[in-house]
C-alpha beads as a LAMMPS data file, in Angstrom:
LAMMPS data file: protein, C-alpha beads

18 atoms
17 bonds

1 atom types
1 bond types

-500.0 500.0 xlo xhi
-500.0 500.0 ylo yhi
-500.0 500.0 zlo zhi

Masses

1 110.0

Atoms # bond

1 1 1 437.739 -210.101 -108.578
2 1 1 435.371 -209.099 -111.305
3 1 1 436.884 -205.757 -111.580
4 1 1 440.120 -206.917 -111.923
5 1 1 438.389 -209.003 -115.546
6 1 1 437.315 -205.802 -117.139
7 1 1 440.096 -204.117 -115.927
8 1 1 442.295 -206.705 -118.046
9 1 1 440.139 -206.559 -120.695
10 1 1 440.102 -202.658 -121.142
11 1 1 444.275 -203.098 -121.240
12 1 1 443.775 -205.733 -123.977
13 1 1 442.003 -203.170 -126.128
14 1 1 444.312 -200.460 -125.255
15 1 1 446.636 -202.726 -126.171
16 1 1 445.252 -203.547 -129.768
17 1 1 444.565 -200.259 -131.017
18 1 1 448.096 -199.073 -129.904

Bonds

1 1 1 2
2 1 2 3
3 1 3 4
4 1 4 5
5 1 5 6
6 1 6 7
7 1 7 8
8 1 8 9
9 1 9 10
10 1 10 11
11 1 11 12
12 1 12 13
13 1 13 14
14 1 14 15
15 1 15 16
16 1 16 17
17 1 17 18
């Protein structure tokens, strides 16, 4: 389950910078 935060996280950023 914890992966699954950072995972979401790391798409947020992608997400921002694109």
């Amino acid at each position: 389950m914890v992966k699954m935060a950072w995972m979401i996280k790391s798409r947020m950023q992608q997400n921002q910078d694109e």
